[in-house]
FISE-388519 format. One line per field, with one value per residue (C-alpha): residue in three letters; z, y, x; residue number from 1. Coordinates in pm, 1 decimal, always signed. Example, Ala and Ser with C-alpha at 12.3 -4.5 7.8 and 13.67 -1.06 7.14 Angstrom:
BEGIN
fido	(ALA; SER)
up	(+780.0; +714.0)
north	(-450.0; -106.0)
east	(+1230.0; +1367.0)
roke	(1; 2)
This chain:
BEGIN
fido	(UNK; UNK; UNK; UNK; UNK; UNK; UNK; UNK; UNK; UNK; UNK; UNK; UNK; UNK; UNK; UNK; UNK; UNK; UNK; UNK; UNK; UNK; UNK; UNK; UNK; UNK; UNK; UNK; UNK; UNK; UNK; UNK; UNK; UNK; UNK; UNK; UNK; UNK; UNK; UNK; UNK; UNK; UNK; UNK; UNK; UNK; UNK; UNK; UNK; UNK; UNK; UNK; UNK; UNK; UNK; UNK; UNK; UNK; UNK; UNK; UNK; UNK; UNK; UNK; UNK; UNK; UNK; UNK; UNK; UNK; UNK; UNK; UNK; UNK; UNK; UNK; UNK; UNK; UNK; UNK; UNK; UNK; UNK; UNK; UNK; UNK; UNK; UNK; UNK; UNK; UNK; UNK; UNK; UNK; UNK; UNK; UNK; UNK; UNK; UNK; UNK; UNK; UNK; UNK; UNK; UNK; UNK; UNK; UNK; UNK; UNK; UNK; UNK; UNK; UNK; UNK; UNK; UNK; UNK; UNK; UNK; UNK; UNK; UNK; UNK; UNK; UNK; UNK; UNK; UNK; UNK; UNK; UNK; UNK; UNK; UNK; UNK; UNK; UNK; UNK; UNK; UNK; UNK; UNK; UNK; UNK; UNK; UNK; UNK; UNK; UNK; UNK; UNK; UNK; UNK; UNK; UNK; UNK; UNK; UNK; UNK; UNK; UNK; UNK; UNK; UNK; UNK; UNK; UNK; UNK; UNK; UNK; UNK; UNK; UNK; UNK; UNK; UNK; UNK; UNK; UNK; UNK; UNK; UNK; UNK; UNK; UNK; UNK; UNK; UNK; UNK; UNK; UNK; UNK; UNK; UNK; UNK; UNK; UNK; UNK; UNK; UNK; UNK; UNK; UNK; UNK; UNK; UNK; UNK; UNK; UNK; UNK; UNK; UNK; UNK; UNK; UNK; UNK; UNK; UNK; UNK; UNK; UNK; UNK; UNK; UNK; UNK; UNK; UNK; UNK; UNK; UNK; UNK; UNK; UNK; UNK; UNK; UNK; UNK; UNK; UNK; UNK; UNK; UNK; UNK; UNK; UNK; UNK; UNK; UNK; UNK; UNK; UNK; UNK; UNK)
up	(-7530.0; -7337.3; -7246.8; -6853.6; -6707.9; -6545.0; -6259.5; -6542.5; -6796.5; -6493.0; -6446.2; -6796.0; -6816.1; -6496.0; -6626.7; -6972.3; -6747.7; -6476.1; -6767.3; -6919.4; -6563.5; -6517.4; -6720.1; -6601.6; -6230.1; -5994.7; -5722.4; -5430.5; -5415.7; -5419.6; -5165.4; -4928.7; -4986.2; -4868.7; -4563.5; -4501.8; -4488.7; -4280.3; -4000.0; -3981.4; -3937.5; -3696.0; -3511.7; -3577.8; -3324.5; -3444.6; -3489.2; -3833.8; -3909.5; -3702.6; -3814.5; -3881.3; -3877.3; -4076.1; -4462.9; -4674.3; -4959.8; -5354.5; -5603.9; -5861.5; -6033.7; -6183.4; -5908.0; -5591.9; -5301.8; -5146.7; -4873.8; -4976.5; -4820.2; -4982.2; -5262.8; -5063.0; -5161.1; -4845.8; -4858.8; -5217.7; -5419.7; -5699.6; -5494.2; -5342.4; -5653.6; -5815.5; -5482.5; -5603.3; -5980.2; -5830.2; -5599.7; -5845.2; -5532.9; -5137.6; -5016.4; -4868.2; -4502.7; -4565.1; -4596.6; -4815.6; -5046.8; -5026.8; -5147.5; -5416.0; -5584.1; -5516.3; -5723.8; -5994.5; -6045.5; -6067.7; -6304.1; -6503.4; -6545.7; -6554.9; -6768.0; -6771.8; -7056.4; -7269.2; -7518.4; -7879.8; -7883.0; -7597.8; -7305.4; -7006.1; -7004.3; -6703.9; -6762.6; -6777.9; -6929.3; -6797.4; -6934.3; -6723.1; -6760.7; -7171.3; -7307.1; -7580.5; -7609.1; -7851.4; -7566.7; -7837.7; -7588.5; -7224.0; -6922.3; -6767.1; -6861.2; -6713.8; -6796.2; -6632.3; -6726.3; -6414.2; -6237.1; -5947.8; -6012.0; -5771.2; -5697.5; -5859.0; -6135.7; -6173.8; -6189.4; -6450.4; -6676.4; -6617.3; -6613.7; -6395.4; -6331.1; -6047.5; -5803.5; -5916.8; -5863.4; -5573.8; -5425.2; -5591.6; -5464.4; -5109.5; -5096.2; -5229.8; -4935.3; -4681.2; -4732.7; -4714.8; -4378.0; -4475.1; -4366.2; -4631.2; -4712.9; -4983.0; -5057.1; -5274.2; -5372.7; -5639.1; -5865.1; -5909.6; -6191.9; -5908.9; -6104.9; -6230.4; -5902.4; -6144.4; -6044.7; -6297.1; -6214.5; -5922.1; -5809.0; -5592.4; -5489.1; -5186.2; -4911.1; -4793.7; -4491.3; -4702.9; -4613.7; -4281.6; -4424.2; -4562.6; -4965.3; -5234.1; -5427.0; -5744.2; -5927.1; -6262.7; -6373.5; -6580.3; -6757.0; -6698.7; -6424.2; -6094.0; -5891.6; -5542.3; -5451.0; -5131.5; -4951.6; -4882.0; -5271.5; -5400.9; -5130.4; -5125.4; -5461.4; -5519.3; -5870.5; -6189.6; -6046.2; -5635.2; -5479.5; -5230.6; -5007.7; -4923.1; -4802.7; -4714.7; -4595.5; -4511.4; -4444.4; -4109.2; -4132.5; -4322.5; -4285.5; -4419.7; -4452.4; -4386.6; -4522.3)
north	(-7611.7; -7437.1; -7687.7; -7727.4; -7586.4; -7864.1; -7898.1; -8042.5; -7804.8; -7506.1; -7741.8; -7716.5; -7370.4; -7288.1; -7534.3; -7339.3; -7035.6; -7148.4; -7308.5; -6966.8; -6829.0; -7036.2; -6873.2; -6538.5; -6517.3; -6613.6; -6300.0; -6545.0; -6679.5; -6338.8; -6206.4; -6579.8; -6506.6; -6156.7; -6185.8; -6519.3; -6296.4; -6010.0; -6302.7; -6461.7; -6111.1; -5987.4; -6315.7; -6634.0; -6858.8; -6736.6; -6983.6; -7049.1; -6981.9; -6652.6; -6369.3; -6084.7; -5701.3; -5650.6; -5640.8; -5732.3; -5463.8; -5545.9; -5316.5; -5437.9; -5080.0; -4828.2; -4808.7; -4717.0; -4949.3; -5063.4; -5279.3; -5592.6; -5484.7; -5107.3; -5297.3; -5381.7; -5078.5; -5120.1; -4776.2; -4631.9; -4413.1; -4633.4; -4946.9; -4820.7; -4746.1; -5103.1; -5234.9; -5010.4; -5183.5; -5505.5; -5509.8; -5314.0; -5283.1; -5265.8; -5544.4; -5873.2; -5907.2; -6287.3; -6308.3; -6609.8; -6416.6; -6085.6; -6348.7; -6522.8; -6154.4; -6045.4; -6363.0; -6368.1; -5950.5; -6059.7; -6355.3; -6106.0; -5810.1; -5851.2; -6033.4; -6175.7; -5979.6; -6168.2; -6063.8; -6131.4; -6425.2; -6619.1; -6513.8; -6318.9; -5984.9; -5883.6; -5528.7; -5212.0; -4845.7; -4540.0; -4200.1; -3867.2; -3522.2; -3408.6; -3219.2; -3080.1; -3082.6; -3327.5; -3596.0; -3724.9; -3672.4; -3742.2; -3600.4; -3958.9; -4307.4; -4634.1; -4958.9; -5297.4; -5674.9; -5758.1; -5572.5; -5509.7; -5292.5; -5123.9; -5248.1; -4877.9; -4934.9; -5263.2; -5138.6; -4861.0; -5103.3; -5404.7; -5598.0; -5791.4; -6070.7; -6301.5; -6084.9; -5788.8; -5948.4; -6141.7; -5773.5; -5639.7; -5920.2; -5876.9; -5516.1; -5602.1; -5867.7; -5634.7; -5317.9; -5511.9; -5695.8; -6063.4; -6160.8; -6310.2; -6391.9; -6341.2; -6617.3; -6636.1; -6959.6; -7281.4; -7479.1; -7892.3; -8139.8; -8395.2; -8696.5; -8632.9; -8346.9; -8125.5; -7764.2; -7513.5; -7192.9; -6943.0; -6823.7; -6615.4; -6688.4; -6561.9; -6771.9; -6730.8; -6814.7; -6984.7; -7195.8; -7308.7; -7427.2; -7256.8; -7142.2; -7086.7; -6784.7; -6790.6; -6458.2; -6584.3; -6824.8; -6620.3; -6605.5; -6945.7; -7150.6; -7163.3; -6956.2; -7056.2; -7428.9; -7591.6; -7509.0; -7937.7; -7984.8; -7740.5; -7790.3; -8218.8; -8327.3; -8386.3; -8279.7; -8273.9; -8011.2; -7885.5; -7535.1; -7543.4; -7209.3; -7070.9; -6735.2; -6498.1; -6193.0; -5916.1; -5584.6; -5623.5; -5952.9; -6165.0; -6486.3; -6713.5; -7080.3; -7371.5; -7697.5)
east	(-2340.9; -2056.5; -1809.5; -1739.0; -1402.8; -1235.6; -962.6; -764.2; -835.9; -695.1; -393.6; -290.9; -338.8; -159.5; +150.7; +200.4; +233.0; +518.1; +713.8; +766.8; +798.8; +1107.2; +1322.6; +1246.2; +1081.0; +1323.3; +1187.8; +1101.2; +1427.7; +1594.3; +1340.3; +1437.9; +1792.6; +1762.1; +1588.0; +1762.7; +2122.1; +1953.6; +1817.0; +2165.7; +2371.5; +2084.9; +2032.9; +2223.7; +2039.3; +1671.0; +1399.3; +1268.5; +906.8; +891.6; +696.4; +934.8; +829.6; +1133.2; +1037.3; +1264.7; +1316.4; +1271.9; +1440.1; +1188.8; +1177.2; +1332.7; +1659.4; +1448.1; +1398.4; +1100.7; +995.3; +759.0; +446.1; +466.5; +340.6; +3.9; -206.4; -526.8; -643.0; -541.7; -828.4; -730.2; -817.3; -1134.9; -1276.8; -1179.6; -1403.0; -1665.5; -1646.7; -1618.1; -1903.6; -2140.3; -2399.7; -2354.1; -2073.7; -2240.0; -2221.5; -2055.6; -1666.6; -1739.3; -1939.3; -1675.9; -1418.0; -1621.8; -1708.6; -1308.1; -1170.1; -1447.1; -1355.5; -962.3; -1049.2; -1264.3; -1113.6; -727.1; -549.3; -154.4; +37.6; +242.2; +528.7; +464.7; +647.3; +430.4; +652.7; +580.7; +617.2; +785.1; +1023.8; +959.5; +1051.9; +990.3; +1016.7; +1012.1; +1079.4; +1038.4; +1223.9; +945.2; +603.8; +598.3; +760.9; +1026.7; +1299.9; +1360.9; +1563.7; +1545.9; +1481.7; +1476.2; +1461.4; +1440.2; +1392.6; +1148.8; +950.9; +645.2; +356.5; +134.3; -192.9; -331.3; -112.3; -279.6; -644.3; -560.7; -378.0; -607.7; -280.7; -59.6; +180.6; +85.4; +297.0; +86.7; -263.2; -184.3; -117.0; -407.5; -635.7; -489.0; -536.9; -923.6; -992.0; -763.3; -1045.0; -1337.8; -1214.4; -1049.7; -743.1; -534.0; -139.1; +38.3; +216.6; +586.0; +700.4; +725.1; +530.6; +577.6; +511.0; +383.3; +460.8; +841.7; +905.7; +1031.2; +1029.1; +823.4; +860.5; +821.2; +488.4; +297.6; -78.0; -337.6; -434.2; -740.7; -1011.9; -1335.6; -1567.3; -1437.4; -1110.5; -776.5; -790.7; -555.0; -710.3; -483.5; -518.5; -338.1; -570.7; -851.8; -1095.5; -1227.3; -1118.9; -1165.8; -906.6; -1031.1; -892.7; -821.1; -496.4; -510.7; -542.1; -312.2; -28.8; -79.2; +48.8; -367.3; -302.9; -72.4; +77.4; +182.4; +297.8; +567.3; +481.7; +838.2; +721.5; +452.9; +355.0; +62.5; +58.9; +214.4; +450.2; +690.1; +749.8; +1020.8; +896.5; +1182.2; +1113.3)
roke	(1; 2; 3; 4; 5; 6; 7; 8; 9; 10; 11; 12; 13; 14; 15; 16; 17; 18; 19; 20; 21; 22; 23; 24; 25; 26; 27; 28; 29; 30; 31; 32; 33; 34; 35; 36; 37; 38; 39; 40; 41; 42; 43; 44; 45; 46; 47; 48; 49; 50; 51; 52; 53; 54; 55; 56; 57; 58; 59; 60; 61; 62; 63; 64; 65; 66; 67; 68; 69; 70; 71; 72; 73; 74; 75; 76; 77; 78; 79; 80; 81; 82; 83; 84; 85; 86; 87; 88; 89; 90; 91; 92; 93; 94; 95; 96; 97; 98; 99; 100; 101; 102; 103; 104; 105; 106; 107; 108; 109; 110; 111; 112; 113; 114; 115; 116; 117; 118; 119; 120; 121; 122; 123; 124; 125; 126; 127; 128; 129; 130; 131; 132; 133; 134; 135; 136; 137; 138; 139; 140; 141; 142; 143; 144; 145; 146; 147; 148; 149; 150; 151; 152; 153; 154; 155; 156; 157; 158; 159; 160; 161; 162; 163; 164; 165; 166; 167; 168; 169; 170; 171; 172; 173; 174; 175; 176; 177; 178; 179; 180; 181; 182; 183; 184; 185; 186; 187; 188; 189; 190; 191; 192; 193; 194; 195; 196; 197; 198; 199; 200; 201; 202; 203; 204; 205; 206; 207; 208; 209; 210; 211; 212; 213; 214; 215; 216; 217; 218; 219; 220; 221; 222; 223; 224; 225; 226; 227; 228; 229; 230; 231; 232; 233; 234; 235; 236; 237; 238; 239; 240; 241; 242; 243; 244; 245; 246; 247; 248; 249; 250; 251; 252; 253; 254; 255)
């Protein structure tokens, strides 16, 4: 008999993954710091918690700049046809049931790539321009040691880091209708306080009540909890929300 995922069995998966994420993803707080410095030089007296129509920009790449929400992919080819594989048949007239099919195809289909030695991988390198036919020389290369794919980039590769699926997802549940946030922030032993790792997760509108949808937890856990359970010190572990954004907005969260 197949045993039964439990919440506990999630949690222990989920805490092996921001351990290793702590030495390397440290994004949110350069995104935070960023925007932080661009409120305070634009508007010293501004109210925390305000949505902001000014993205902050990433450099997560290969040297080019891009604001946060270029990453959110709504109406990409690429992205259309991963709805297509994901709903198989026509898409259910229920949001609840939209969601449900959007978190099981994430948890399916795309995995987290790890290094050979257990970490995360997180760089990069890119090749362009050959110089044969043979492509054992370049014009241009670049390298770097953390980066952001695109949510097309995602469905070719089947691969992802939780920034990379949490865009994915979002641009999923944007094109089929659901509001959701992305949402950038940190992960909590809830019995010592100490801090993980960085993270970023959906938010979702399911069953009547606010959702986390966490796209890194796959193949066999659940990846839709409640926002009450996941942000309440409810389990071994808690997320702190310090930012998050949609198409549209961005929104720094103060403590």
């Amino acid at each position: 008999m197949k045993k039964k995922v439990t919440l506990e069995d999630i949690l222990k998966v989920l805490n092996q993954i921001v351990k290793v994420n702590l030495e390397i993803l440290d994004y949110s707080k350069q995104i935070l710091n960023k925007l932080e410095s661009s409120e305070n030089e634009e508007n010293n007296g501004s109210e925390s918690n305000n949505e902001n129509n000014e993205m902050p920009i990433v450099n997560f790449r290969f040297g080019e700049a891009y604001r946060v929400n270029d990453f959110l992919q709504i109406n990409n080819p690429s992205v259309a046809a991963a709805l297509v594989e994901a709903f198989k048949q026509a898409i259910p007239e229920s949001n609840d049931k939209k969601i449900e099919i959007i978190a099981d195809y994430i948890k399916r289909e795309y995995q987290y790539p790890f290094m050979n030695d257990g970490t995360p991988s997180c760089g990069g390198y890119f090749l362009r321009y050959q110089k044969d036919s043979r492509f054992t020389d370049f014009h241009w290369r670049g390298s770097c040691d953390y980066m952001w794919s695109f949510p097309a980039e995602c469905v070719v590769q089947k691969l992802g880091i939780c920034i990379d699926t949490s865009n994915l997802a979002f641009s999923l549940l944007k094109a089929v209708g659901i509001p959701a946030k992305v949402c950038l922030g940190a992960v909590y032993e809830t019995k010592s306080g100490q801090l993980l790792g960085y993270h970023a997760w959906l938010e979702v509108p399911y069953k009547g009540k606010q959702y986390v949808f966490e796209t890194t937890i796959h193949p066999n856990g659940k990846n839709l909890l409640p926002a009450e359970v996941v942000y309440g010190k409810k389990m071994d572990v808690y997320y702190v929300k310090e930012a998050e954004y949609d198409e549209k907005n961005y929104r720094e969260i103060k403590s």
